[in-house]
C-alpha positions in Angstrom: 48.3 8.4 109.2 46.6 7.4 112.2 46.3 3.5 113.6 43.1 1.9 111.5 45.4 3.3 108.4 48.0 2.1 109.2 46.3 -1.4 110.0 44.9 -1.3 107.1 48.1 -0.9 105.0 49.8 -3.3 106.7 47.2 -5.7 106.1 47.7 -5.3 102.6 50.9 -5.8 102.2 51.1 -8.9 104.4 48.0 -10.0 102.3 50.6 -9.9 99.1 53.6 -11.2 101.1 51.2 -14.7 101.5 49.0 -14.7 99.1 50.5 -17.2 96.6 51.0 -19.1 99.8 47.9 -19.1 101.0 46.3 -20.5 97.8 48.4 -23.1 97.8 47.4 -24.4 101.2 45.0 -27.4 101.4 41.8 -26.4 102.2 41.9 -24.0 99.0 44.6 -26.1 96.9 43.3 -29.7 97.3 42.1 -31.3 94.0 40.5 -34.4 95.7 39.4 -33.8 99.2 37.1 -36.4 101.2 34.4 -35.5 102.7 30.6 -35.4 102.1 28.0 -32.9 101.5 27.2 -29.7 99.7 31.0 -27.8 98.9 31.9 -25.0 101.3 32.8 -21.6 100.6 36.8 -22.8 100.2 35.3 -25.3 97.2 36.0 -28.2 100.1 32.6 -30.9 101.2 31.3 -28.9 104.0 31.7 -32.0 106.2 35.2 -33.4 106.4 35.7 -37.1 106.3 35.7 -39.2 109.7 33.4 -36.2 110.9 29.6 -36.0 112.2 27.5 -33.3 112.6 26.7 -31.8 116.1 24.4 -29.1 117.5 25.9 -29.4 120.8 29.8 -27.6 121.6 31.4 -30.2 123.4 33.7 -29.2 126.1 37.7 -30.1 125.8 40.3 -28.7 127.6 43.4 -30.0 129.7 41.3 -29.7 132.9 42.0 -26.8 133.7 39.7 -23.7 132.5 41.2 -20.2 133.7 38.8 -17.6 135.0 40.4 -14.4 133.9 39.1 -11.0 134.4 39.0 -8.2 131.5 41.1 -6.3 133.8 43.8 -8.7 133.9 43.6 -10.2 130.4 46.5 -9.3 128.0 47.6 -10.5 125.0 51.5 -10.6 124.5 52.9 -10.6 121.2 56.7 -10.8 120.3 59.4 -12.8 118.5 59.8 -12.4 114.4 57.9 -9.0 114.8 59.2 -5.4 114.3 56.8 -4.2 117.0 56.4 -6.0 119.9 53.0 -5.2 121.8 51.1 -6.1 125.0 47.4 -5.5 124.4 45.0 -4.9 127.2 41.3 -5.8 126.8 40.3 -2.3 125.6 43.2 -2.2 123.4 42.1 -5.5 121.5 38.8 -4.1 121.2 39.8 -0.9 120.1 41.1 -3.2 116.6 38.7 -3.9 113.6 36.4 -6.1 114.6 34.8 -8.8 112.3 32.0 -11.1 112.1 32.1 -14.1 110.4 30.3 -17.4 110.1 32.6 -20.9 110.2 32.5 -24.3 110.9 34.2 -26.1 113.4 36.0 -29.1 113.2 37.1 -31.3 116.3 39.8 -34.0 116.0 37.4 -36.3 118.1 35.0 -36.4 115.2 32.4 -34.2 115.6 31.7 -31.0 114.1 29.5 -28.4 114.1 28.5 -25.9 111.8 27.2 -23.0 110.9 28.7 -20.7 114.3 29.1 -17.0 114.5 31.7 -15.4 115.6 33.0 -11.9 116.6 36.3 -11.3 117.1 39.4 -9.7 115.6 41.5 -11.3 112.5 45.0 -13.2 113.2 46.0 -10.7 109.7 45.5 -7.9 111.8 46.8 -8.4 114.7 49.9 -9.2 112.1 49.0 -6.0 110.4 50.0 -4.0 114.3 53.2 -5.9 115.0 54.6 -6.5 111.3 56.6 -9.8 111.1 60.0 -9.5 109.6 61.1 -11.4 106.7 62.2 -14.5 109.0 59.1 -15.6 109.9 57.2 -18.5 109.1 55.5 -19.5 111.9 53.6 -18.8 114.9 52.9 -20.1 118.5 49.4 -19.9 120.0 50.2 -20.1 123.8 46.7 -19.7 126.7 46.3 -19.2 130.1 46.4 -22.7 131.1 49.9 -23.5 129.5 48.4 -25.0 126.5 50.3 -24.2 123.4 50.0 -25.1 119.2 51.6 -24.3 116.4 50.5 -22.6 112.6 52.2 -21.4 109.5 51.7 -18.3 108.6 50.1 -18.8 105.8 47.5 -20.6 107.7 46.7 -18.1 110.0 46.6 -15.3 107.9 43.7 -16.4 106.1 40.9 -14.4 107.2 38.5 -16.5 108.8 41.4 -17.2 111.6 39.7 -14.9 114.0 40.8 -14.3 118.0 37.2 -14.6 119.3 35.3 -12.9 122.2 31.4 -13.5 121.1 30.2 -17.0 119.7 26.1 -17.1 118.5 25.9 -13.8 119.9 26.9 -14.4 123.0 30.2 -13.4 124.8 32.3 -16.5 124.6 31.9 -18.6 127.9 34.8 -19.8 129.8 34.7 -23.6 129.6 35.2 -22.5 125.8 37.8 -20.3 126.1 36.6 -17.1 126.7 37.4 -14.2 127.5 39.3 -14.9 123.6 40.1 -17.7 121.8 41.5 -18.6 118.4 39.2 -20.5 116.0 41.2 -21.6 112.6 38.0 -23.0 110.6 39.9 -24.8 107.8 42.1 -26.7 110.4 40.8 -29.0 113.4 39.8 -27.2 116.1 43.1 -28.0 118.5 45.2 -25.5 116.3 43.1 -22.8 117.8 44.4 -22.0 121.1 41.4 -21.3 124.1 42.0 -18.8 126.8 44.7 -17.2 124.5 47.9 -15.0 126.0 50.4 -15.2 124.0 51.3 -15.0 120.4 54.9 -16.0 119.4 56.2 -15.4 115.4 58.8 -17.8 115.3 61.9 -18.0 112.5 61.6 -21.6 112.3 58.7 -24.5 112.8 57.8 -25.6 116.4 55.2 -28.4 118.1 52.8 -27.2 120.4 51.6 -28.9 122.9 49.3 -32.1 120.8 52.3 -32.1 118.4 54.3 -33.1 120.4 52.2 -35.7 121.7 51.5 -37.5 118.1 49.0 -35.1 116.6 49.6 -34.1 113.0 51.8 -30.7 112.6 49.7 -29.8 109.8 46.0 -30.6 110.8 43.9 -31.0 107.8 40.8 -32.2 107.8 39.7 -33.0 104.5 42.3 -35.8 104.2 42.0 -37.2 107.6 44.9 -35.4 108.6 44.5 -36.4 112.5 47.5 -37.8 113.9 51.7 -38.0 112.7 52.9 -40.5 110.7 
């Protein structure tokens, strides 16, 4: 069996393991979301309450925006995983790669639609390093110490992409590029910019905005901005 195969059957079982899970999360479960609009592809109004429309990408970061090479990129994956891995840039493109076509959602408000992506799905990257039963959760760490948490059954949905290419164009750095995570059915800070580190983790954790009063679970169709 070589590597895509196994990828592939990996992928299939994880896709089992969640998927009763996965429909039951918000964005797919919610029987009266608010928002306004025509309905998405999830069933939810395409744009979530509190939110307005933008054709600009505004630029948010912790002031700090890491310039890093594709020779000394690497993505580090380990806790709750059978297979621990360090992937190097031509090893992450070596993975399936898929395009897709999401809107994104920004805590501050604004949102805009409609952007393509290229990049390579959170399930497989799952799918290489198999999580073992313990895990629920994962940690999103980048370059520039920034950190957030997901459930697992968030982020193996598959528009959860690590991106390289955004409207065609390889991702600039003030947006996180060389990869980012996007996570299209949660506000935008759940996807990590200038990603290095992937953490499966036993147990819920705050990230970095968690811990600072933002909500742990991030939904957007009920306003779901900051902790109670």
């Amino acid at each position: 069996m070589d590597k895509l195969d196994k990828i592939v059957e990996a992928r299939m079982k994880l896709k089992a393991r969640f998927e009763e899970k996965i429909r039951r999360t918000p964005s797919l479960a919610d029987q009266n979301p608010q928002g306004t609009g025509p309905v998405n592809r999830h069933g939810m109004p395409q744009l979530p309450v509190g939110q307005f429309k933008t054709e600009k990408w505004p630029v948010l970061d912790l002031g700090y925006k890491p310039d890093v090479s594709k020779e000394r990129w690497r993505l580090y994956i380990d806790g709750e995983v059978e297979q621990p891995l360090v992937l190097k840039w031509d090893d992450f493109m070596a993975l399936p790669q898929t395009e897709d076509t999401s809107d994104f959602h920004c805590v501050t408000t604004w949102s805009k639609m409609d952007m393509n992506w290229v990049g390579v799905r959170m399930l497989d990257i799952a799918a290489l390093v198999r999580p073992t039963d313990a895990a629920t959760h994962v940690m999103f760490y980048g370059y520039d110490t920034y950190s957030t948490n997901v459930s697992l059954e968030e982020a193996l949905k598959p528009d959860v992409l690590l991106v390289h290419t955004a409207q065609g164009e390889p991702l600039p750095t003030e947006h996180g590029g060389l990869v980012r995570v996007i996570t299209p059915q949660l506000y935008a800070w759940k996807g990590a910019k200038w990603v290095k580190k992937i953490t499966f983790m036993n147990a819920d954790k705050p990230g970095f905005w968690e811990e600072r009063g933002y909500s742990n679970t991030a939904y957007p169709w009920q306003n779901d901005r900051y902790s109670d």
